[in-house]
Structure formats: structure tokens, C-alpha cells
N, C-alpha and C positions, 0 to 999 in steps of 0.2 A: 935476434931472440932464438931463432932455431938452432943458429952454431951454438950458444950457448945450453941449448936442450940439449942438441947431441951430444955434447963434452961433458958433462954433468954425470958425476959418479953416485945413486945413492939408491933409493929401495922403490918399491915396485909403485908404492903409494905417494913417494915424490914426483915421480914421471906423472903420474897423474894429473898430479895438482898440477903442475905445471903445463901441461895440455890446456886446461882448463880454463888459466889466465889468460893464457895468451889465446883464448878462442874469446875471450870477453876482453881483448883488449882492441882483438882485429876487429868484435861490436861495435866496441864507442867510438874506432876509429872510421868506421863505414858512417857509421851516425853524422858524427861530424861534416866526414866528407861531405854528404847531401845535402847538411846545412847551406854550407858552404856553395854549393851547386843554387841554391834555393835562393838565397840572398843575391846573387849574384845572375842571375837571371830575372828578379824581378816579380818572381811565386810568389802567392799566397803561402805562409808562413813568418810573417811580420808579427803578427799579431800574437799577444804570448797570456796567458790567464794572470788574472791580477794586473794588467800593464792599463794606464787610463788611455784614455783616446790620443791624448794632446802628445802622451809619450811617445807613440806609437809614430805617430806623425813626425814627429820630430827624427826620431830614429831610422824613419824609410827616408825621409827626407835629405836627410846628413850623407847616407849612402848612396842617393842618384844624385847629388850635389857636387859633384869634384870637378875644381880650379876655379874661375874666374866665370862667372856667367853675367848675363843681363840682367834687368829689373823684367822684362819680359818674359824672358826666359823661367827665373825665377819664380813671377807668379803663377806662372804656365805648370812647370813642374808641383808647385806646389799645392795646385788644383786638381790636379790629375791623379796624386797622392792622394790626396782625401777623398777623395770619389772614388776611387780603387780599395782605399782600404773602408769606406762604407757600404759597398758592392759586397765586400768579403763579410760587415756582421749583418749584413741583413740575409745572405747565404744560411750563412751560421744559423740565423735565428728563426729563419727558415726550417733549417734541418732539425733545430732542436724540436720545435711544433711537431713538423711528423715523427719523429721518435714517440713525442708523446704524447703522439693520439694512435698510432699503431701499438704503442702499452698500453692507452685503456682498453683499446678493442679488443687484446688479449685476452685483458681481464676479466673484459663483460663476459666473452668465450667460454672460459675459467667458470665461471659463476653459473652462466646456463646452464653447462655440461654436469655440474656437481649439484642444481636443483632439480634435474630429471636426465638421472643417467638411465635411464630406460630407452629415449631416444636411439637408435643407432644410426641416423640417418643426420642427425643435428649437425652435424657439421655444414650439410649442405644446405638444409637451412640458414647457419651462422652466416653466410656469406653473405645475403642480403644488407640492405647499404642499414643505416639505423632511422631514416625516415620513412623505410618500408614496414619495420619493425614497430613505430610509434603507431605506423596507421591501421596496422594490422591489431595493434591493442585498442584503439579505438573504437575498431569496428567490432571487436567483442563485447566492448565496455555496452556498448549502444544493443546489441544484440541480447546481454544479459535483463529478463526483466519476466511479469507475470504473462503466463500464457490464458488470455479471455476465454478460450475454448473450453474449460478444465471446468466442473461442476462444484460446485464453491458452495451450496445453497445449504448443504449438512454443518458448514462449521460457521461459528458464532461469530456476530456481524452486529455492534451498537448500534450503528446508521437503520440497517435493516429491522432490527427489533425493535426501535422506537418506529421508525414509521410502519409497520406493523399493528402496535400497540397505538398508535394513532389514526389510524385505519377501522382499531374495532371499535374505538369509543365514539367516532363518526358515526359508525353503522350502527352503535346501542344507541346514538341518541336522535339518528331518524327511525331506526325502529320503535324506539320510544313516542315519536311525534306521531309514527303511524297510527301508532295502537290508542292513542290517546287522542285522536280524531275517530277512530273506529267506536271506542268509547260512549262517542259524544253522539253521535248519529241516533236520529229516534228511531221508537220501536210503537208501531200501533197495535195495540191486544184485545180480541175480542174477548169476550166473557162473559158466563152467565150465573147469575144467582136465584138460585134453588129454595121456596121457601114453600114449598108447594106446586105452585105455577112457577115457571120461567123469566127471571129479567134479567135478560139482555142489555150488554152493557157493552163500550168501549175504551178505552182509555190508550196515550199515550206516555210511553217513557222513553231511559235512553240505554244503551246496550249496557253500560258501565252501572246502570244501579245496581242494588241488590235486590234478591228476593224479598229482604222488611222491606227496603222503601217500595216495592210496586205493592207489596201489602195494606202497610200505611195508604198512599194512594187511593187504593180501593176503597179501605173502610171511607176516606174524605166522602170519594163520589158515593154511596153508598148511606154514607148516615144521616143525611136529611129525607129521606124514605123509608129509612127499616130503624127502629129503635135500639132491636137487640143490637143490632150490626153499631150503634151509635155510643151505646153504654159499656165498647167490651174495649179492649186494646188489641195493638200490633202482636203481644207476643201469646195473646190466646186465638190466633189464623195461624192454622197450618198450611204450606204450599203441598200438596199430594198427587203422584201420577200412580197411577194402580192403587200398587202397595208399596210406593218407595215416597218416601218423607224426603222434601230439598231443606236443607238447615236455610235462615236466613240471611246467613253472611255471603252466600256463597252468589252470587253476578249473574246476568245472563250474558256477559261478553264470557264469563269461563265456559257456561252450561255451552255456546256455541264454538269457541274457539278448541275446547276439551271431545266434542260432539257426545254429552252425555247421553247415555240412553236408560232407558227403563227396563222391566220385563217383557213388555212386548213390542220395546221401539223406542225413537230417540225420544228425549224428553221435551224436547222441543221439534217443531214438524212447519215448516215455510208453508205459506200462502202464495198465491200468484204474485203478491205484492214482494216483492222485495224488501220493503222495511216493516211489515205484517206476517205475524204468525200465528199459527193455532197454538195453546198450553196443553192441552187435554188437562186440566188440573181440577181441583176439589182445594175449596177452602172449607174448612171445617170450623165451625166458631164455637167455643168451649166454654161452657157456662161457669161460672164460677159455683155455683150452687150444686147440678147435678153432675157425674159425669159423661154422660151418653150426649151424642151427636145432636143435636136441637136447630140445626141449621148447614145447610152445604150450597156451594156454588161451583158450578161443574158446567165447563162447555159442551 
């Protein structure tokens, strides 16, 4: 081919081309050759894409096979074949795995770097194996959550405002029980009716009546002795400390829970007794006929 190059008359871009061939001929020729070296020694290169197993076999077989052998022999070589050439796809199938797990690792690389390229150090991070990286996510996952120390008590809490709310209706309805035994507790009252001469008198009530009922009261004890006191009603007795008028609706558990006082002091005033008090009061009984004072009871 070269004597022929040399001898060859024609233009600058003939030489060329022909350079060219014959630099892709002395290729396939070298190609070849190696085959050739390959089959003939025995190499791994048996094996071709697209060929089935049984081809393959067959074709390495045919070529360590020449003249005349034994049944021995025969099986010998032909075991040896197939264990060689399944040596070579588990090789193969081998290699292909690590290919393509060293591309996903690229990938994942790829992925990290383009979700926080702020990193400049990530790479040495990357190197880490992927079970260190799982456990490292873990151990965030587990670390993310409410910190108990943080003052929480300002913002709004259902659990907390019902039992709250259930808290104060407890407490309204022993305060209620309280007051309503404080209520019920007697109350012993001295007193004196003024009609002339002095009668002394006592009676018992209980903190929770009112001013009419210890009035009422009184006139009971009172009207089998004194007539006027007998012929008049509840709402012609006034209750009087000084000059301060108590309406009749109004309690002595208010006059003492309230600590009303008068002009020159409470309106009601403790005994040594503990359920005994002094009134300082004036009942005035109010004739139906005149209107001037015709009777008073004053301690």
C-alpha cells in the first residue's frame, strides 16, 4: 500500500485521504490481530453481546476441541468451559453493580451540592459511607421537637382553659356550700322593748334571715303581752341605728359579711358570744291612726 502511495500522481487532498485509510486499515488490522492472539490463548473474550449461553459454549468448546479426544477428556474440557465462561458473567455482573452504584453516588453528590451550594466544605462531608448519613438524619429527626423550658402559659391552650374553667365552678360551688352553712348558723339577740319601763327580751335567729323576718319574729314573741305590738303588722316596725333606717330585705349575713356601719359605728357590734350580738336598734311601731311615735324598743 505505501509503494502504491508513493507512485500515485494527484492533488494535495488525494494524499490525504489516502493517509487516512490506510491509518484505518492498519486499525482493523491490529484489531483483528488481538482477536486472534485472544481466542488462541484462551482469554476472556469469548463472550460477545447478544450471544446466549449455550452459543458461547459451544463456540469456546469447538476451539479447545481439535482431533480425536476421550469421553474423559471431553467431559473434562467441557466442564471447565463452562466454569470459565461463568467465572467471566459473574465478573461482568459484578462490574456492572459497581458502575452503578458509584453513578448513583455521583448523583446523590450532584443533588446535595445543587440543594446548598453555600457549603464549601461538602465535598468532605460527601465522602461519608450512606449509613452514616441515614444515621446522621435520624439523629436530627429525633432531636427536632418542643423545648419544655420555653413559657407557653400566654398562648391559648383548650386542655388548659377547661380545666381552668372547671377549677372555678369547683371553687363557686364550695364557696357556695360555705356561705350557705354560714347562713344557716344561729344568731341569739338581746333586746329591749320600751313602753315606758324596760322589757327585756331574747330571741334567736339565723345569719341568713332578713331584717322582716327577725321583725316578724319579734312582734310573735311580743304579742301575747303588749296589744298594740299585737294588732299592728311587719311592715309598720321599722329596724333604726341612730338615724340610719335598714330596709327589710336587706340580711344580717350582708350587714356582717358587708361590715355595715352607722354614724357612729358598725351597725351591728359582737358580744363575747360568738353567735350573740348587741343591735343598738329602735323599733318604732307606727300607729295607723296618728303619726307620731306611740311606742319604741331600744337596747
Amino acid at each position: 500500500m505505501s509503494g502504491f502511495g508513493d507512485g500515485y500522481v494527484g492533488t494535495a487532498q488525494d494524499a490525504v485521504k489516502i493517509r487516512r485509510l490506510e491509518k484505518q486499515r492498519e486499525a482493523e488490522r491490529r484489531k483483528i490481530e488481538e482477536l486472534k492472539n485472544k481466542n488462541a490463548d484462551g482469554q476472556p473474550g469469548l463472550l460477545q453481546f447478544g450471544s446466549s449461553t449455550s452459543e458461547i459454549l459451544e463456540t469456546a468448546f469447538k476451539k479447545e476441541t481439535v482431533g480425536l479426544v476421550t469421553r474423559e477428556q471431553y467431559v473434562e474440557k467441557r466442564v471447565n468451559i463452562r466454569t470459565k465462561i461463568e467465572e467471566e458473567e459473574k465478573e461482568k455482573l459484578q462490574k456492572l453493580q459497581q458502575e452503578e452504584e458509584e453513578l448513583q453516588m455521583q448523583k446523590r453528590k450532584k443533588r446535595r451540592v445543587r440543594g446548598d451550594p453555600r457549603l464549601s466544605f461538602y465535598d468532605d462531608i460527601g465522602n461519608g459511607s450512606d449509613e452514616d448519613e441515614f444515621e446522621n438524619q435520624e439523629t436530627q429527626k429525633k432531636q427536632l421537637g418542643k423545648d419544655p423550658t420555653v413559657e407557653t402559659s400566654f398562648l391559648p391552650d383548650r386542655e388548659r382553659e377547661a380545666e381552668e374553667q372547671a377549677e372555678r365552678e369547683r371553687l363557686k360551688m364550695q364557696w357556695s356550700r360555705e356561705q350557705e352553712l354560714i347562713k344557716n348558723e344561729p344568731l341569739s339577740i338581746t333586746y329591749s322593748y320600751w313602753d315606758g319601763t324596760g322589757h327585756r327580751r331574747a330571741i334567736q335567729v339565723r345569719k341568713g334571715d332578713s331584717i322582716g323576718e327577725f321583725l316578724r319574729a319579734v312582734q310573735q314573741q311580743l304579742a301575747p303581752e303588749f296589744r298594740e305590738v299585737r294588732t299592728t303588722s311587719v311592715e309598720n316596725l321599722l329596724y333604726v341605728k341612730e338615724d340610719l333606717i335598714i330596709p327589710h330585705q336587706h340580711s344580717f349575713y350582708e350587714l356582717i359579711i358587708n361590715k355595715a356601719r352607722g354614724k357612729s359605728g358598725p351597725v351591728i357590734f359582737w358580744l363575747a358570744s360568738p353567735l350573740s350580738f348587741n343591735c343598738s336598734l329602735f323599733f318604732y311601731l307606727l300607729s295607723s291612726k296618728r303619726s307620731n311615735i306611740i311606742c319604741a324598743v331600744s337596747i
